[in-house]
N, C-alpha and C positions, 0 to 999 in steps of 0.2 A: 275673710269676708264671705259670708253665704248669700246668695240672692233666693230668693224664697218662692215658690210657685204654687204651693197650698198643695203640692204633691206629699210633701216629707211627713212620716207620722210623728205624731211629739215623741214617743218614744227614742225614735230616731237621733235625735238633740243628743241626746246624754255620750252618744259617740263622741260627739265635735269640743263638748264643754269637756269631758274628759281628756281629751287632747291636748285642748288649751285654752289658757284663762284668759283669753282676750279673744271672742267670736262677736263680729260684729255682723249687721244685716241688711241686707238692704231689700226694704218691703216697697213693690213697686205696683200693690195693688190694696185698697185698704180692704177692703171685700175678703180676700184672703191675708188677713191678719192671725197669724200663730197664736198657739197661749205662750203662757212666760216671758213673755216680753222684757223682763225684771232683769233675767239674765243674760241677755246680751248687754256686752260694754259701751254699744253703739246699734241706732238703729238708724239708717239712712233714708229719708222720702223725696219724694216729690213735694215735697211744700216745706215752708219756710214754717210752718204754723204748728209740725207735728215732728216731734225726736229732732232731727240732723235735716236741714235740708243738703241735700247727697248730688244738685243738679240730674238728678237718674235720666230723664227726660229726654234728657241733652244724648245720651246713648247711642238713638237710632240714627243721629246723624253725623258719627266719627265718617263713618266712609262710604256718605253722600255724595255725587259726581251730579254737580248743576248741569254741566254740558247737553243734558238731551234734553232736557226739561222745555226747550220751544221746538221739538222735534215731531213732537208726538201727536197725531191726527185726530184733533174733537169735534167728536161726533156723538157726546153722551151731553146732554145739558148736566144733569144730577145725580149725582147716586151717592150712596150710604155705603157704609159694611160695619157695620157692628150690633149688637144684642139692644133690647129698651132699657135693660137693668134698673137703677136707682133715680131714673129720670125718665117717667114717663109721661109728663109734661112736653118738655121740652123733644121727645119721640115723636109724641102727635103731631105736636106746632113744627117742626122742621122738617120730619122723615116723611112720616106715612100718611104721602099726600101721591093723590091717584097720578100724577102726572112727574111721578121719580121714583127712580132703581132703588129700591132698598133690598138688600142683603143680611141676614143674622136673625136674630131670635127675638119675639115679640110672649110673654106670658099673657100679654093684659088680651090681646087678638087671637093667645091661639096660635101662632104663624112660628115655623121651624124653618128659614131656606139660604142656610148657610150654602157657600162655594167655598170650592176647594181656597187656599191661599191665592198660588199662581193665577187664577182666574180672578179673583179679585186685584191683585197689582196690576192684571194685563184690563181688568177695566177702570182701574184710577187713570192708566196714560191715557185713556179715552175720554177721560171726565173734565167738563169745565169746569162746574163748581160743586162745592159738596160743602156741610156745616160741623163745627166742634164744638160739642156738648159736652158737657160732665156729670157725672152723679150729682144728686141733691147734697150727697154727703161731701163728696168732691167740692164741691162750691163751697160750703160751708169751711171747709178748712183748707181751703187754697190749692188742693192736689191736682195736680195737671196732668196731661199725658203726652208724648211724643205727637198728637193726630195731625198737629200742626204742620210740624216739619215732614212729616213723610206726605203732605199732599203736596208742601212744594217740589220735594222733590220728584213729582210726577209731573209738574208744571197743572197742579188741578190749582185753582182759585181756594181758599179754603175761609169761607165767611167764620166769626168766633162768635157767640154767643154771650152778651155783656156780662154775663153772671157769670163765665168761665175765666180762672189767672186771675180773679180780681187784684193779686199782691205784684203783678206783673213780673213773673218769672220769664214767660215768653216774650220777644222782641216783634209783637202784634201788627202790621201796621193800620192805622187808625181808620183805613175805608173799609177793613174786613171787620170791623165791630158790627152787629147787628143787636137790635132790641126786640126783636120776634121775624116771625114767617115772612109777614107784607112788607119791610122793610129789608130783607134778602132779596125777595123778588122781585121790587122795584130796582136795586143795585144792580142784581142779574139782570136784566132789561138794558139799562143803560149801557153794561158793560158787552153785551149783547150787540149794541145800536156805535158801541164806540172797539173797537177792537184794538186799536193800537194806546189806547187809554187799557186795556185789561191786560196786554201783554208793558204795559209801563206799571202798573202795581205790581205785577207777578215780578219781576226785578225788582222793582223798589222791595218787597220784600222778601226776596231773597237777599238783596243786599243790606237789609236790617241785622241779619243773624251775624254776630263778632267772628271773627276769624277761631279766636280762642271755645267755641263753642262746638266748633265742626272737627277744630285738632284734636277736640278730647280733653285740653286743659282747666278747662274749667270744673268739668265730672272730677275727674285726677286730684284735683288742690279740695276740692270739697268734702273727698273721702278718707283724705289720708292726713 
């Protein structure tokens, strides 16, 4: 089983199929989609809609520790960390709004201002809430990404975007749905005005996610 990062030249391949007649893949980004597809015996995704769904997603949170997750001092209302890519809709309407941290790479603005990794995780512990977006393309065929699970596990609020999961891979829960900007910021408000209501969602959703999801078994039975 190869995981793919759009590093390997095609060339490259003819080592692995030489090897052996059974290379399977698992593509955890459709943006970086190899050629020859044809010949792998299996391709794993993140969606139910495309080759194998493989749970990939489920990955980041084998060994997640809830434990500090009401630990950590918020003092950051909002922030972002990732690129505008395939959704620059949905950038505008959630991110790049004068009154929140955004972090990563903006083509349509112009805007480069990546931080390192570590300084981004050391400001998710800081963050109340932040939103999960996906590509255009993403949405369209169901591809999710871990963003869910790694803001609970900072204890950040993590509002979803209706058009994100619509096949319902992730274990959502139902007050993090939003249908644009002013209906995140009226919830952020409330949840703002109610605190012991925001730290009782942040439980209730982490206590959504199966056990079998955090041990690994579910990625494990999906691939093999």
């Amino acid at each position: 089983i190869y995981v793919w990062n759009g590093m390997t030249k095609d060339t490259e391949w003819e080592t692995l199929f030489a090897l052996c007649d059974d290379v399977r893949l698992i593509l955890t980004d459709m943006a970086l989609t190899p050629v020859g597809l044809h010949r792998f015996s299996k391709i794993y995704t993140q969606s139910k809609q495309i080759h194998n769904y493989g749970a990939i997603e489920l990955s980041s949170i084998y060994k997640i520790s809830f434990k500090d997750v009401f630990t950590y001092e918020k003092d950051v209302e909002f922030y972002f960390g990732g690129t505008e890519r395939g959704r620059t809709w949905d950038f505008l309407q959630y991110v790049y709004r004068p009154d929140q941290i955004w972090h990563g790479k903006s083509e349509s603005l112009g805007i480069r201002n990546y931080i390192p990794f570590h300084e981004h995780v050391e400001l998710l512990k800081r963050t109340k809430y932040t939103i999960v977006i996906g590509d255009k393309i993403y949405n369209e065929h169901g591809f999710v990404t871990p963003r869910y699970y790694e803001c609970l596990q900072f204890g950040v609020i993590p509002f979803v975007d209706d058009k994100f999961d619509r096949d319902g891979l992730i274990p959502v829960h139902p007050y993090l749905r939003v249908r644009g900007y002013i209906e995140m910021k009226q919830k952020m408000a409330y949840l703002n005005l109610h605190t012991n209501e925001r730290e009782k969602i942040l439980k209730e959703a982490i206590g959504m996610i199966p056990s079998d999801f955090i041990s690994g078994e579910t990625t494990y039975t999906a691939i093999i």
